[in-house]
C-alpha positions in Angstrom: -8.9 -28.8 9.2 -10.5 -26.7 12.5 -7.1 -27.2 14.0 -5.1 -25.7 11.2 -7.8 -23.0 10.6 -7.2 -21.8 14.7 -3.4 -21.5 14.1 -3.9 -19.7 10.6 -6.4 -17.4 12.7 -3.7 -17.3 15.9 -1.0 -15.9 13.3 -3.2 -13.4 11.6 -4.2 -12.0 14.6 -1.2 -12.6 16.7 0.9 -12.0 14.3 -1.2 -8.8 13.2 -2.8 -11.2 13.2 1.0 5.9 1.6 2.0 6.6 -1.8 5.1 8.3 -2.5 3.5 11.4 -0.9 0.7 11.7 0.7 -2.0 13.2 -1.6 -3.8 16.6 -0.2 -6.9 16.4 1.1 -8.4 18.4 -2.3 -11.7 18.1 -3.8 -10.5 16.1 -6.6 -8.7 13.0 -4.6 -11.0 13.6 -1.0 -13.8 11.0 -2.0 -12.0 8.5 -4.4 -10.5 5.6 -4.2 -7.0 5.1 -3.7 -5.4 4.3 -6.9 -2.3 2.2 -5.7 -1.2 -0.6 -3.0 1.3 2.4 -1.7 -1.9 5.3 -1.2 -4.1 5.6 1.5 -6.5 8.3 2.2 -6.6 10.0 5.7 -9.5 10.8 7.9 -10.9 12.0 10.9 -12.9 9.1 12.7 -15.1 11.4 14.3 -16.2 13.7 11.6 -15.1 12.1 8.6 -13.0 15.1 7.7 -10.2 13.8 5.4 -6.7 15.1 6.6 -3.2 15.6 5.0 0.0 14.3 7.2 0.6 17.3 8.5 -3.2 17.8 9.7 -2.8 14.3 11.6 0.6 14.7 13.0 -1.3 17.9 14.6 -3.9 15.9 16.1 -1.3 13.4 17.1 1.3 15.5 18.5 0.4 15.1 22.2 -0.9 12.7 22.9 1.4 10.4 24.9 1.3 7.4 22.5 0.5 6.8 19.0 -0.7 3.3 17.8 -0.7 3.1 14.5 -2.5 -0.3 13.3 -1.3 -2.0 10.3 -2.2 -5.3 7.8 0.5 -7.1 8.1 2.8 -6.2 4.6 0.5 -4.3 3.0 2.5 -1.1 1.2 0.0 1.3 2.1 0.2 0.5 5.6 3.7 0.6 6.2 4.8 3.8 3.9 2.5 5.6 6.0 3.8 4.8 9.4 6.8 5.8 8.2 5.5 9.1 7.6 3.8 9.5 10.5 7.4 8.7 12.5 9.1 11.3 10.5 6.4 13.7 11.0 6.0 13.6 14.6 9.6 13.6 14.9 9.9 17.3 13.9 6.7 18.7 15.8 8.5 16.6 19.0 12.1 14.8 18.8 11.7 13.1 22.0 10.4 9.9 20.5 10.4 5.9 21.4 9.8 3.5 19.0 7.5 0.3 19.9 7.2 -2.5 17.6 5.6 -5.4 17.7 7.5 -7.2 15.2 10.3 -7.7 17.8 10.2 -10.1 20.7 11.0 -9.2 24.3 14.1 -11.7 24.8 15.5 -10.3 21.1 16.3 -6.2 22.8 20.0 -6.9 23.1 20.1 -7.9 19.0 17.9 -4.4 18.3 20.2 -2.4 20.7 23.1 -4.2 19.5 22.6 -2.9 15.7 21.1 0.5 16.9 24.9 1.2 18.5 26.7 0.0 15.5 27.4 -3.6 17.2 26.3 -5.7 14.3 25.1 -4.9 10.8 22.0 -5.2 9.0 21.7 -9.2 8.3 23.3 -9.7 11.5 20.5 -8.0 13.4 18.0 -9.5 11.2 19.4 -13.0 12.4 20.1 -12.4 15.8 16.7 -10.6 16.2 14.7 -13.1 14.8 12.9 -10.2 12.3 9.8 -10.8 10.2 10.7 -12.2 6.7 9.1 -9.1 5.7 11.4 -6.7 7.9 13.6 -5.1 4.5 10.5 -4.3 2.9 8.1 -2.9 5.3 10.0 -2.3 8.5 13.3 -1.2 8.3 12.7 2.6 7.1 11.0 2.6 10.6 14.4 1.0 12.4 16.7 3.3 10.0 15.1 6.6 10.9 15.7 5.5 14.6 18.9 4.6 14.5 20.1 8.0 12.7 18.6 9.9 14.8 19.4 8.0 18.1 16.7 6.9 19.2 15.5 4.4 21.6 13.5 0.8 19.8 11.5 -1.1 21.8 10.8 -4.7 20.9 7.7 -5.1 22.5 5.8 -8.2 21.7 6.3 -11.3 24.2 8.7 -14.3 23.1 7.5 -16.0 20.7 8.3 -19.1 21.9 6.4 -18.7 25.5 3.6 -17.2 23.4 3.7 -20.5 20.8 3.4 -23.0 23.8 0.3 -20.9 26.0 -1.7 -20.9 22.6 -0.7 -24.7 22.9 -1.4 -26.0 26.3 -3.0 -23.0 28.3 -1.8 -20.2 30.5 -0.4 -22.9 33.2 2.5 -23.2 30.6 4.1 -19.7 32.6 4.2 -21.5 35.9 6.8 -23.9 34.6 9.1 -21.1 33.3 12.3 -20.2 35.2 12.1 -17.9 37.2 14.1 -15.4 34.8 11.8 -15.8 32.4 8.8 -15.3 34.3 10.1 -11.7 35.2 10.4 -10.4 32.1 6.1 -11.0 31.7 3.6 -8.8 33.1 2.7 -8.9 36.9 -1.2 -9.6 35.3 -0.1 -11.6 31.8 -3.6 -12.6 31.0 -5.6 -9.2 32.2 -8.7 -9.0 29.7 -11.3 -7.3 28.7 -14.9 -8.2 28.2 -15.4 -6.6 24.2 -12.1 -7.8 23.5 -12.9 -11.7 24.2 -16.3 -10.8 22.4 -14.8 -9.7 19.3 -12.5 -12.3 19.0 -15.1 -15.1 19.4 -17.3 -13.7 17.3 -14.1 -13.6 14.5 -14.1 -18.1 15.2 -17.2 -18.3 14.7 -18.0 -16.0 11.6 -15.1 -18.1 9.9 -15.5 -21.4 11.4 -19.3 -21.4 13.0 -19.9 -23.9 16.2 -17.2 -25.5 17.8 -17.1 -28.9 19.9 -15.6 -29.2 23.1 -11.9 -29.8 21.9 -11.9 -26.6 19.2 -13.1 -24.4 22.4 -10.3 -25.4 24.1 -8.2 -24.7 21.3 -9.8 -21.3 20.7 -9.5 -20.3 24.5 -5.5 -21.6 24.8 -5.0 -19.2 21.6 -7.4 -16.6 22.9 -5.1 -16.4 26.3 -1.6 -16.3 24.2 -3.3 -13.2 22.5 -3.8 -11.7 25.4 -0.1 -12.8 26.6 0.8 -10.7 23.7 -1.3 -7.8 24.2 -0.5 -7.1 27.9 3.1 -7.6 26.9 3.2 -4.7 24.7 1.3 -2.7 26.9 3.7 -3.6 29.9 6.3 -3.0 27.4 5.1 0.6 26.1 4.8 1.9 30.1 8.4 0.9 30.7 9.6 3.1 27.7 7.8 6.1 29.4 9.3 5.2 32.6 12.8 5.1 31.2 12.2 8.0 28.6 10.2 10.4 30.3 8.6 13.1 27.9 8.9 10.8 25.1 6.1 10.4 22.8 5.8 6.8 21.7 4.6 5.1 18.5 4.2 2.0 18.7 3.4 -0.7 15.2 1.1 -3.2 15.2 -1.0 -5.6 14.0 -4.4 -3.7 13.7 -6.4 -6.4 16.0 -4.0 -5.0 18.9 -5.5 -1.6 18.4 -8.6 -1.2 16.6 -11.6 0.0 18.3 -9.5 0.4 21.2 -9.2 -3.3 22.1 -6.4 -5.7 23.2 -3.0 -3.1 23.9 -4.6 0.2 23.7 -7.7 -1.5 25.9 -5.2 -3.0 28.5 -2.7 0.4 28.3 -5.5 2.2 29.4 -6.6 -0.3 32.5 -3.2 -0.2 33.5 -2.7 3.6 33.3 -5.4 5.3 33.1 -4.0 8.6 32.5 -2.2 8.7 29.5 -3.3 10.0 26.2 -3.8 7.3 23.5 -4.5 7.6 19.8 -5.7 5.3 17.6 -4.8 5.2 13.7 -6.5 2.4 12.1 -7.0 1.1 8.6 -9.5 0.6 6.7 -10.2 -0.9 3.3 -11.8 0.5 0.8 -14.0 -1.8 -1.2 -14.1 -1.7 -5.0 -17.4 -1.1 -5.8 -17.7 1.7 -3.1 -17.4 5.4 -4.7 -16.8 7.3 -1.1 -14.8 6.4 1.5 -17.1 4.1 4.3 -16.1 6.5 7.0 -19.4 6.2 9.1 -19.7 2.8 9.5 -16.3 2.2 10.7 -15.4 5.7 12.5 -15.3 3.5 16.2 -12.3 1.5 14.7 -9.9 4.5 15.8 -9.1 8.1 16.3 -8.1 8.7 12.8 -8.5 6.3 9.7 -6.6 5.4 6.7 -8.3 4.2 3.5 -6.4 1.6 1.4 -6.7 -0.8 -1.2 -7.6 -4.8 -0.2 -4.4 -7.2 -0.9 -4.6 -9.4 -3.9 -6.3 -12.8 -2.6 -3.4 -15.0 -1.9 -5.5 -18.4 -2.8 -8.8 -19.4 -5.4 -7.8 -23.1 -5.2 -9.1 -24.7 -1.5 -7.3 -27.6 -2.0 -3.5 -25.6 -2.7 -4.5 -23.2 0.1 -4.8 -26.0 2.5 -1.6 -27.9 1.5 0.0 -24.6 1.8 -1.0 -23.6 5.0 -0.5 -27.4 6.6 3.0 -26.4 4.8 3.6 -23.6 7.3 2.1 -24.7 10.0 4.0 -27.9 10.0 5.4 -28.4 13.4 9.3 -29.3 13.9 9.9 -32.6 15.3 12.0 -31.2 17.8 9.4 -28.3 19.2 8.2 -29.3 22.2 7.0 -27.2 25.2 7.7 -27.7 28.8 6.1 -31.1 29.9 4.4 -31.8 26.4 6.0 -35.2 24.8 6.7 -34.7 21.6 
């Protein structure tokens, strides 16, 4: 049950893991709760100011990338990056799109579709997309691709990324040599809140671990990192091709929030560029204002939404379920593991 309760915490946080219009920052909807899975509330971390879209896509227009963190599938979450795309857009139409939701080794299926190569289910096959990807990510693909602009799938192969979590960082050195190049020169750079955080995320779900769950935890603490210092490798390339671009890059708010993982290793690799931070934040049912104070280090900006529905009550169904889909194929087996 510990193993299958690290690789249900590796996909939430590797994997991680708006309404119809934004409402107006007015008296009346500034301080309550949002009312729907598609709302979310806007705010200034720093001063708890709430903000409409355009107000942020001010505060956001230059700096030199925009993260904007998201719970995987959540409505709220992924209407509003939309917006924020579209937004920036018209204040600066040099724009790169970063996603996390696409794998290094899958670029020539997302530049393939983005010339008019392949269609839609052709791309979503050939790219390997989320199962989620019509729902929550293609208005973010679409609006690129009308408007010509460049996608960037930025997260590391998931297949490199499975094996690491499985048998440690030395799984890189037995990669050919072509896939080795397309990793960072410093694949497992780190920083120290970062590994702090994501301990103390074990143990608050799992408490003490003996020898064997350590080793677990660290293998899947260093494919984390794999993917983090990917998408920050990843990101710096796009401005290197695109100079002048502003990028927004998606994903999984563990990458982002309180500056940790990407944004952290973005800034240690260049520490120049402007970075902002929008992060989410849920809004508990019992609270009547939005808690702004205690979580303003989470970002630069904040959006308030609604928790997800709890996806089991039942331990016993939740545990078949997950074994369900962690279930590893017979046939997947990492370099020099039997199988």
């Amino acid at each position: 049950m510990k193993s299958l309760s690290i690789a249900v915490l590796a996909l939430l946080i590797g994997n991680l893991t708006g309404c119809a219009a934004m409402l107006s920052p007015s008296k009346e909807n500034a301080d309550t709760r949002p009312e729907t899975l598609y709302e979310s509330r806007l705010a200034d971390a720093s001063t708890g100011k709430v903000l409409s879209l355009e107000a942020l896509s001010q505060k956001l227009a230059r700096a030199d990338v925009v993260v904007i963190g998201e719970y995987h599938g959540h409505q709220a979450a992924h209407l509003l990056q939309s917006q924020i795309q579209t937004a920036l857009y018209r204040q600066h139409p040099q724009q790169v799109l970063s996603m996390e939701q696409f794998n290094l080794d899958k670029q020539a299926a997302v530049d393939a579709y983005l010339s008019g190569k392949t269609g839609e289910t052709e791309f979503i096959e050939d790219s390997n997309a989320w199962p989620n990807y019509r729902a929550s990510y293609r208005p973010l693909v679409e609006f690129a691709r009308q408007h010509g602009l460049p996608v960037i799938a930025a997260n590391a192969p998931a297949t490199i990324v499975r094996c690491v979590g499985r048998t440690g960082p030395e799984h890189l050195n037995k990669l050919p040599t072509s896939e080795q190049a397309q990793l960072p020169d410093t694949p497992f750079m780190d920083t120290p809140a970062y590994r702090e955080k994501f301990d103390a995320t074990i143990t608050s779900r799992h408490g003490a671990a003996d020898d064997a769950m350590l080793e677990r935890m660290n293998n899947t603490y260093q494919a984390q990192l794999l993917r983090d210092n990917t998408m920050a490798s990843r990101i710096l390339a796009a401005r290197e091709a695109h100079p002048g671009h502003q990028i927004v890059h998606t994903t999984g708010t563990f990458h982002s929030e309180e500056h940790l993982g990407t944004v952290a290793l973005l800034k240690q690799r260049a520490p120049n560029i402007s970075i902002a931070v929008v992060s989410p934040v849920v809004w508990p049912a019992d609270a009547e204002t939005a808690p702004s104070h205690e979580n303003q280090n989470k970002g630069d900006f904040l959006y308030f939404i609604q928790p997800l529905p709890t996806e089991f009550l039942d331990e016993d169904r939740e545990h078949k379920a997950m074994s369900a889909r962690f279930k590893r194929p017979s046939d997947d087996t990492c370099l020099g593991e039997s199988s």
